[in-house]
C-alpha positions as a Markdown table, in Angstrom:
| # | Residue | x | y | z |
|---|---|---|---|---|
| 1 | Unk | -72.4 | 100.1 | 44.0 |
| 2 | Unk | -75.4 | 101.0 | 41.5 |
| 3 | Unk | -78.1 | 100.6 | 42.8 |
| 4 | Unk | -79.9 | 98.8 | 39.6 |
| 5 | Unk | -76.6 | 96.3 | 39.6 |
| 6 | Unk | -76.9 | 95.0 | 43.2 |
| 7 | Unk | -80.7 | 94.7 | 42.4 |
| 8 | Unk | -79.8 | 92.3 | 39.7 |
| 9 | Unk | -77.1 | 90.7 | 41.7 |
| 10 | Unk | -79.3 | 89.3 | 44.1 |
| 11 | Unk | -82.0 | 88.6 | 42.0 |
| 12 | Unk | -79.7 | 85.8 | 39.9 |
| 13 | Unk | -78.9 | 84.8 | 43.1 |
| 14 | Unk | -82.2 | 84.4 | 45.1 |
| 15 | Unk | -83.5 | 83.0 | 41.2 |
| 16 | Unk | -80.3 | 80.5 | 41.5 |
| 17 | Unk | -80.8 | 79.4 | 45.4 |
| 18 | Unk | -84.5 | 78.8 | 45.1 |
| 19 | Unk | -83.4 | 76.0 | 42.1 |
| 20 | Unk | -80.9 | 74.5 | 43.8 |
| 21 | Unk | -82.9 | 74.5 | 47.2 |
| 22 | Unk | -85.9 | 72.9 | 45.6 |
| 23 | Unk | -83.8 | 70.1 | 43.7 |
| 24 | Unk | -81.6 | 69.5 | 46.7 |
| 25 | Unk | -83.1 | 70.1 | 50.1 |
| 26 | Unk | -86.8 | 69.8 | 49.4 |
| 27 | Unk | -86.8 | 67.2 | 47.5 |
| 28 | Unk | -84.4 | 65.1 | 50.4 |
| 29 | Unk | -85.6 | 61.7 | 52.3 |
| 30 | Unk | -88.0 | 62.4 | 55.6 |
| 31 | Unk | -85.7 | 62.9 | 58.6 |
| 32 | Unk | -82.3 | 63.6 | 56.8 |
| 33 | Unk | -80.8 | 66.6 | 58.2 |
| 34 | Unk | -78.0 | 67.2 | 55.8 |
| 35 | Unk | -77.4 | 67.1 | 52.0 |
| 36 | Unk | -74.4 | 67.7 | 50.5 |
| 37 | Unk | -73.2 | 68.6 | 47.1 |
| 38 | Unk | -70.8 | 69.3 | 44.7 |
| 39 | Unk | -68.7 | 71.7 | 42.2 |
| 40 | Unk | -70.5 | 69.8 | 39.9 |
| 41 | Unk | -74.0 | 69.9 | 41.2 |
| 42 | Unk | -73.6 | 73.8 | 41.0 |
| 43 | Unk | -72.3 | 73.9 | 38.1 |
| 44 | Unk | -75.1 | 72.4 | 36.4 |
| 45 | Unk | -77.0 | 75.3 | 37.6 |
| 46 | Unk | -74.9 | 78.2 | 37.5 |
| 47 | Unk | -74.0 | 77.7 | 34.1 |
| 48 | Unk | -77.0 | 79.6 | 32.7 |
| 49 | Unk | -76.1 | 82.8 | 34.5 |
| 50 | Unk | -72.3 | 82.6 | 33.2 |
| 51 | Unk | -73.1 | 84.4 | 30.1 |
| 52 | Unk | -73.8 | 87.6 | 31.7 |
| 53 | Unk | -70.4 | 87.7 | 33.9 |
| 54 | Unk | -72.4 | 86.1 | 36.4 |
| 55 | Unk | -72.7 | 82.6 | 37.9 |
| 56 | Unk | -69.1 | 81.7 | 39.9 |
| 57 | Unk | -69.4 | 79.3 | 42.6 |
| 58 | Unk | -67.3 | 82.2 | 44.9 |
| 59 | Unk | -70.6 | 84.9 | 43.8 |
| 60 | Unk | -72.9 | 82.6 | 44.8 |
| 61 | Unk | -72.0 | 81.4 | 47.7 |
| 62 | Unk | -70.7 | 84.9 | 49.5 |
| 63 | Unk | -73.7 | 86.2 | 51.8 |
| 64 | Unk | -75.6 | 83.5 | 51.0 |
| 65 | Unk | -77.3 | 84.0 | 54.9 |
| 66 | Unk | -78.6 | 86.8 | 53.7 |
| 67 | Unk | -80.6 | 85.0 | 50.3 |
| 68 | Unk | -84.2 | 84.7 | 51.2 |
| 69 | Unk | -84.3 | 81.1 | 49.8 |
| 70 | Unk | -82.3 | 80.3 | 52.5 |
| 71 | Unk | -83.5 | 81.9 | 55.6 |
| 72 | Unk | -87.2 | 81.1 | 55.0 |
| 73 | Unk | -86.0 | 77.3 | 54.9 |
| 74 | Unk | -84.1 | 77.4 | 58.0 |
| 75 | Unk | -80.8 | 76.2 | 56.9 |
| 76 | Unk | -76.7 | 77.2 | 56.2 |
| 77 | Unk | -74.1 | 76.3 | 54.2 |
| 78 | Unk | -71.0 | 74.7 | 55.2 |
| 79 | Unk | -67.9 | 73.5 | 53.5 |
| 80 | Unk | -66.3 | 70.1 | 53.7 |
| 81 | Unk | -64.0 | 71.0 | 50.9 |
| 82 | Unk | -62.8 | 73.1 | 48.1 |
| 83 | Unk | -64.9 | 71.1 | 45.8 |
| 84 | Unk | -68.0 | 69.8 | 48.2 |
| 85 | Unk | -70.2 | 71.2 | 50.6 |
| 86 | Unk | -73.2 | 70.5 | 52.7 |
| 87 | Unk | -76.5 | 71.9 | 53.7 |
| 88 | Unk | -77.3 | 71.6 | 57.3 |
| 89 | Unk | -80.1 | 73.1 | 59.5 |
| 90 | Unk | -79.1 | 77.0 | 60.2 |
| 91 | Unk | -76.5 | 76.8 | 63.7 |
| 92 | Unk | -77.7 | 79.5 | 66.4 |
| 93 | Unk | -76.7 | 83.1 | 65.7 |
| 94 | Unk | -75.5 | 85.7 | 68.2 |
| 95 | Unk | -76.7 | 89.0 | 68.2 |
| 96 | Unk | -73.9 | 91.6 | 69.3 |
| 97 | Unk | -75.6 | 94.0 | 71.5 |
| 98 | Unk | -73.7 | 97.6 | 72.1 |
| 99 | Unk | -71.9 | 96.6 | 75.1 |
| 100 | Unk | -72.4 | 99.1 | 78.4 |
| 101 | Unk | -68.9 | 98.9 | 79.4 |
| 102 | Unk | -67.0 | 101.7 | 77.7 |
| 103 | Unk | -63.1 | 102.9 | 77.8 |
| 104 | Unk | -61.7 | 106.2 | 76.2 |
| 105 | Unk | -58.7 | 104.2 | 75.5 |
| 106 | Unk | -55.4 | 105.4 | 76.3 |
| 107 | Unk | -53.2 | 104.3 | 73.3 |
| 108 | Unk | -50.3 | 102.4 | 73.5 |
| 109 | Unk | -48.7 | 103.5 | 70.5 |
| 110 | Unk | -48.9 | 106.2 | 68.4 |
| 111 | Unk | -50.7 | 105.3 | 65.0 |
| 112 | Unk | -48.7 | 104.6 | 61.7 |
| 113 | Unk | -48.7 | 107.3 | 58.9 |
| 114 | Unk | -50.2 | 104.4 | 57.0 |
| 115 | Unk | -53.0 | 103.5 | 58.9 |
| 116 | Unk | -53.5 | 107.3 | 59.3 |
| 117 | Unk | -53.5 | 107.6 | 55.8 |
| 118 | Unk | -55.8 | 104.7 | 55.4 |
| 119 | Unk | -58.3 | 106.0 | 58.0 |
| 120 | Unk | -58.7 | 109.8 | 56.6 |
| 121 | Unk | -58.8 | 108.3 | 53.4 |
| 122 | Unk | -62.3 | 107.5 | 54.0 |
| 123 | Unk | -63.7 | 110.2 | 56.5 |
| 124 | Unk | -64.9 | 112.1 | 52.8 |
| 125 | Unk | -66.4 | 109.3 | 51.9 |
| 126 | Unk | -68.0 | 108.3 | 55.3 |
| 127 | Unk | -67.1 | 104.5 | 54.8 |
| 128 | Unk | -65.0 | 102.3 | 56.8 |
| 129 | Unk | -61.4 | 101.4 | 56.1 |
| 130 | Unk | -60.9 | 97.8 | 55.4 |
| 131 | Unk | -60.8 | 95.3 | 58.3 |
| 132 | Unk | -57.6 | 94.5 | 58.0 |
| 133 | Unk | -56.6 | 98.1 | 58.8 |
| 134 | Unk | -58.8 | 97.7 | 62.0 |
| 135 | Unk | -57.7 | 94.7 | 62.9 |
| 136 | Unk | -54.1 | 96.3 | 62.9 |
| 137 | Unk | -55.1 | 99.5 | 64.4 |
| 138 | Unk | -56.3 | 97.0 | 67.3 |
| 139 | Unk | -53.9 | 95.4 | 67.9 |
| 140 | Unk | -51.2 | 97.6 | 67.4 |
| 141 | Unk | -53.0 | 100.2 | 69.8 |
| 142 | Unk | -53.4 | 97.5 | 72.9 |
| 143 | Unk | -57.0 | 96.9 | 72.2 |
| 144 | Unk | -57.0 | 93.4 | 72.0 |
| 145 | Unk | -54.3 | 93.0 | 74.9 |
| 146 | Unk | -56.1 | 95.4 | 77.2 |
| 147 | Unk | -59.5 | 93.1 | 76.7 |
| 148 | Unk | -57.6 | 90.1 | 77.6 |
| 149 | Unk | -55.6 | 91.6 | 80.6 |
| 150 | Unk | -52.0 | 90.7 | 78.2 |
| 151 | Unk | -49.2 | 93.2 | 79.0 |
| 152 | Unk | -48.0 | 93.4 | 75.1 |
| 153 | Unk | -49.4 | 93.9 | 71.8 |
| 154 | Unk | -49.7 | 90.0 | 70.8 |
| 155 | Unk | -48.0 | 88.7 | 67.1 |
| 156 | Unk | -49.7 | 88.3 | 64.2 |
| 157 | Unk | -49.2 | 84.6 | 63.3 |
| 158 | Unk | -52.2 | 83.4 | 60.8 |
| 159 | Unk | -54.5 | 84.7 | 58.7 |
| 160 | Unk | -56.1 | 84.1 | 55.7 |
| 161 | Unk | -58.0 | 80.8 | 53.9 |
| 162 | Unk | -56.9 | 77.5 | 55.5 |
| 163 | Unk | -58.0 | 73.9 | 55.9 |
| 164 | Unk | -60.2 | 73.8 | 58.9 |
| 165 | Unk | -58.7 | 70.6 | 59.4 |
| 166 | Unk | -61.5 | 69.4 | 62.2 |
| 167 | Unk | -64.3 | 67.0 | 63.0 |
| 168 | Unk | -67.3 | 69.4 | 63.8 |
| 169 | Unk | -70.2 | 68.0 | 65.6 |
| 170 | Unk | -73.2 | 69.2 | 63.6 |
| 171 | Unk | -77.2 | 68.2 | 64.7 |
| 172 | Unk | -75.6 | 64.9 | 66.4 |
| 173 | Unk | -73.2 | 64.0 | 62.8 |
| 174 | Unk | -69.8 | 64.2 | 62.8 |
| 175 | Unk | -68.5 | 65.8 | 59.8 |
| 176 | Unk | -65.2 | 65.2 | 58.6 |
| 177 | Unk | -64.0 | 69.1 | 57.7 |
| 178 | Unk | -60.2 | 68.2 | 57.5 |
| 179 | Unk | -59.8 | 69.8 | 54.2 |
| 180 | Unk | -62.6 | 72.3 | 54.4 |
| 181 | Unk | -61.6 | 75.6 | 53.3 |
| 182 | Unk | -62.2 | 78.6 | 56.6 |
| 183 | Unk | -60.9 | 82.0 | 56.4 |
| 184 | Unk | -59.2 | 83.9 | 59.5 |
| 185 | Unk | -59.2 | 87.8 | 59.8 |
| 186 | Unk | -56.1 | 87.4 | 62.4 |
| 187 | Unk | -54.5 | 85.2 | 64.9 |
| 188 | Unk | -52.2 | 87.0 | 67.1 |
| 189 | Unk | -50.2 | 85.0 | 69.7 |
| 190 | Unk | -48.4 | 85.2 | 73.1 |
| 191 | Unk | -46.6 | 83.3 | 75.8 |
| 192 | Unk | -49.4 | 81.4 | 77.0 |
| 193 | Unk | -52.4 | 82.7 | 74.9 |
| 194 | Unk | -53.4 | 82.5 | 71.2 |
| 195 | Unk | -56.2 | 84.8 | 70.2 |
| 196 | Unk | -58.3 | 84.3 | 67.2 |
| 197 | Unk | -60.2 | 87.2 | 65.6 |
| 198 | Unk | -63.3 | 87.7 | 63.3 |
| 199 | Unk | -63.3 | 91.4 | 62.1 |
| 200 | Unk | -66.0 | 93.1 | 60.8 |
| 201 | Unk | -66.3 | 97.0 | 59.8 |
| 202 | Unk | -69.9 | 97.8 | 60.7 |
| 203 | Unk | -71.9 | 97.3 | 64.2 |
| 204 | Unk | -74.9 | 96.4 | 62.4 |
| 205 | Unk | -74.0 | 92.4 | 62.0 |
| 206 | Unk | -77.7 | 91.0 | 61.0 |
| 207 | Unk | -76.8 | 87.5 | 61.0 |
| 208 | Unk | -73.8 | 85.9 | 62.7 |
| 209 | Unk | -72.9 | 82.4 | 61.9 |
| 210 | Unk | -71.4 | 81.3 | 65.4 |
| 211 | Unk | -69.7 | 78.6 | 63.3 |
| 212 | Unk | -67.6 | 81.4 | 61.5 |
| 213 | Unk | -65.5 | 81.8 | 65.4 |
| 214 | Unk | -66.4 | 78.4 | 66.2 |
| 215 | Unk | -64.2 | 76.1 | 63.5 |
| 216 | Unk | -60.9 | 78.2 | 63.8 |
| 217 | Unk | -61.2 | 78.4 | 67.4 |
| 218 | Unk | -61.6 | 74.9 | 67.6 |
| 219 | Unk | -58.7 | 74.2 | 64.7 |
| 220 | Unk | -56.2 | 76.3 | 67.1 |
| 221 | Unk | -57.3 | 74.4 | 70.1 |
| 222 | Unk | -56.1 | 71.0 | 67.9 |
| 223 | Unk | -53.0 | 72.5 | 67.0 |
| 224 | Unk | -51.8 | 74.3 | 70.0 |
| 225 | Unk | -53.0 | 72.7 | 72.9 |
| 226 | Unk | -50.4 | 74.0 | 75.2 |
| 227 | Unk | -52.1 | 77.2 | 75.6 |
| 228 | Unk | -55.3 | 78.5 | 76.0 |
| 229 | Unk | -57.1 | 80.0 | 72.7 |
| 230 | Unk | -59.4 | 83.0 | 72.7 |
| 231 | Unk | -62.3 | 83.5 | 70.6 |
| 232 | Unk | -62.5 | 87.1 | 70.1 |
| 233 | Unk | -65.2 | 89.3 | 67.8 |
| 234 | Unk | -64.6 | 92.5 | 66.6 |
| 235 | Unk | -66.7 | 95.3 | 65.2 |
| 236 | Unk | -65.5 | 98.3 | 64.6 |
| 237 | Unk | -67.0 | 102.2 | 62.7 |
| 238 | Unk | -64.9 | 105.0 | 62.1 |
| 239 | Unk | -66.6 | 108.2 | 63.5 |
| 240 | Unk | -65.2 | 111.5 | 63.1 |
| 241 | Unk | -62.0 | 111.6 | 64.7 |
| 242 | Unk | -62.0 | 108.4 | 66.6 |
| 243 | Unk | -62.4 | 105.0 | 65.4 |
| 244 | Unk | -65.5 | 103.0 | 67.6 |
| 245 | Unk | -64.7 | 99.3 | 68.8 |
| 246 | Unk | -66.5 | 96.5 | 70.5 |
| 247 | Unk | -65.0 | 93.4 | 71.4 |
| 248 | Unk | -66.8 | 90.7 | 72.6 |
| 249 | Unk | -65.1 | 87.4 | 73.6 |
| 250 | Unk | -66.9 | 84.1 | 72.7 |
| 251 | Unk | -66.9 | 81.0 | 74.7 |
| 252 | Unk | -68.3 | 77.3 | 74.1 |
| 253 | Unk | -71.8 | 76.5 | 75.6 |
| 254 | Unk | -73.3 | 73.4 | 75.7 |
| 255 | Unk | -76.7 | 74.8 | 74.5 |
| 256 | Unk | -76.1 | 77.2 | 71.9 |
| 257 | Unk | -72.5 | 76.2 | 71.0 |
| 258 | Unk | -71.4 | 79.7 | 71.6 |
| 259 | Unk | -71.9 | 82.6 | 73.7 |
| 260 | Unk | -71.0 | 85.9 | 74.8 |
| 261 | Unk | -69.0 | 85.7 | 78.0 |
| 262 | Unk | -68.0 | 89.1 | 77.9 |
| 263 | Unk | -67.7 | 92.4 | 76.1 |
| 264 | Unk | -66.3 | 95.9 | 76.0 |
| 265 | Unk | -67.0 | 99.4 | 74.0 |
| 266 | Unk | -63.5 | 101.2 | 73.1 |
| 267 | Unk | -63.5 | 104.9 | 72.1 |
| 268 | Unk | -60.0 | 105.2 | 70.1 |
| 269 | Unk | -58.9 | 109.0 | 69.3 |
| 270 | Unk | -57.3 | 109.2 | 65.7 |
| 271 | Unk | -56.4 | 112.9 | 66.0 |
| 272 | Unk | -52.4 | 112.5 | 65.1 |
């Protein structure tokens, strides 16, 4: 991207989240811990920058973590639905450390000419294929099996936006997230275990909303409560001529919500 066009992308954005902050959550009742708003609250806002292909609620929402507005205040954004959503008090992150176990992995399966393709695609470029690619590579290789002791590759069953379709228990409040709108990288499923996966294509993960494997993991557990459901966090970098994963498997903890109860490096050899 040009450099002088993400400079002005975030600058309409930090310009637009310092409004809406100040209006919204500094201007809130002593001792409330959540506001929410809606479409039309940001609308009311967002409508100035429209003009100049700006200004969509999608825009200026994405990577809003990463807005300075935000982190200097301490707080996140969740939804409750397509049309409303709340600001709350920033959850704990998690900070993925590279993990000292490592495996030259032995693969399972020989890779596809389309993921081949897909993955030399971008070795001129020096970018990462997409993380849907990965995610299939990593499955498809055994990765995710291997990590989880699992004899077979699992089955891809969900993916994609859903309703969140959960209570989640935020600062002490219970809020109602039935129709909230989540996203899911992957869920791949076996006999007796479900594995949900947040895929991202770049070790260098800044800020980690633990409520991003939280929510689905918890959805799943609703919904399928006959088996046991994994948490699983993938990061993955395509090197020369091997692709570079770690895996670390996320569990519930009282005081932070989440942790890291274990992790793994995987060195996976592309050469066909």
């Amino acid at each position: 991207m040009n450099k002088d066009l993400k400079k002005q992308r975030i600058s309409w954005k930090e310009e637009a989240w310092e409004e809406f902050l100040s209006k919204f959550w500094d201007n809130r009742d002593a001792g409330v811990e959540f506001v929410e708003y809606t479409k039309k609250d940001l609308e009311n806002i967002l409508g100035k920058y429209k003009k100049s292909g700006q200004g969509e609620i999608r825009i200026f929402h994405y990577g809003h973590e990463n807005i300075e507005a935000v982190k200097k205040r301490g707080i996140s954004k969740i939804p409750v639905s397509r049309t409303k959503w709340q600001i709350i008090r920033s959850a704990p992150t998690i900070k993925f450390n590279e993990p000292a176990d490592k495996l030259i992995f032995n693969k399972k399966n020989l890779l596809t000419d389309g993921m081949l393709a897909g993955i030399k695609e971008t070795f001129a470029s020096k970018a990462n294929p997409g993380e849907t690619t990965l995610l299939a590579i990593a499955n498809y290789m055994g990765i995710i099996s291997d990590f989880y002791s699992l004899k077979e590759k699992g089955i891809l069953f969900t993916g994609g936006r859903q309703k969140a379709g959960i209570n989640l228990v935020i600062n002490g409040n219970s809020v109602d997230m039935k129709k909230a709108q989540i996203e899911i990288d992957g869920g791949f499923e076996w006999a007796n275990v479900v594995v949900i996966v947040e895929m991202k294509s770049s070790f260098k993960q800044k800020v980690f909303d633990i409520n991003q494997a939280l929510i689905p993991m918890l959805k799943w557990q609703k919904l399928l409560k006959h088996k046991q459901v994994k948490s699983l966090v993938l990061l993955a970098e395509t090197k020369k001529d091997y692709i570079e994963y770690w895996a670390f498997d996320l569990v519930e903890d009282e005081k932070t919500k989440m942790k890291v109860a274990k992790s793994k490096k995987y060195i996976l050899d592309v050469k066909k």
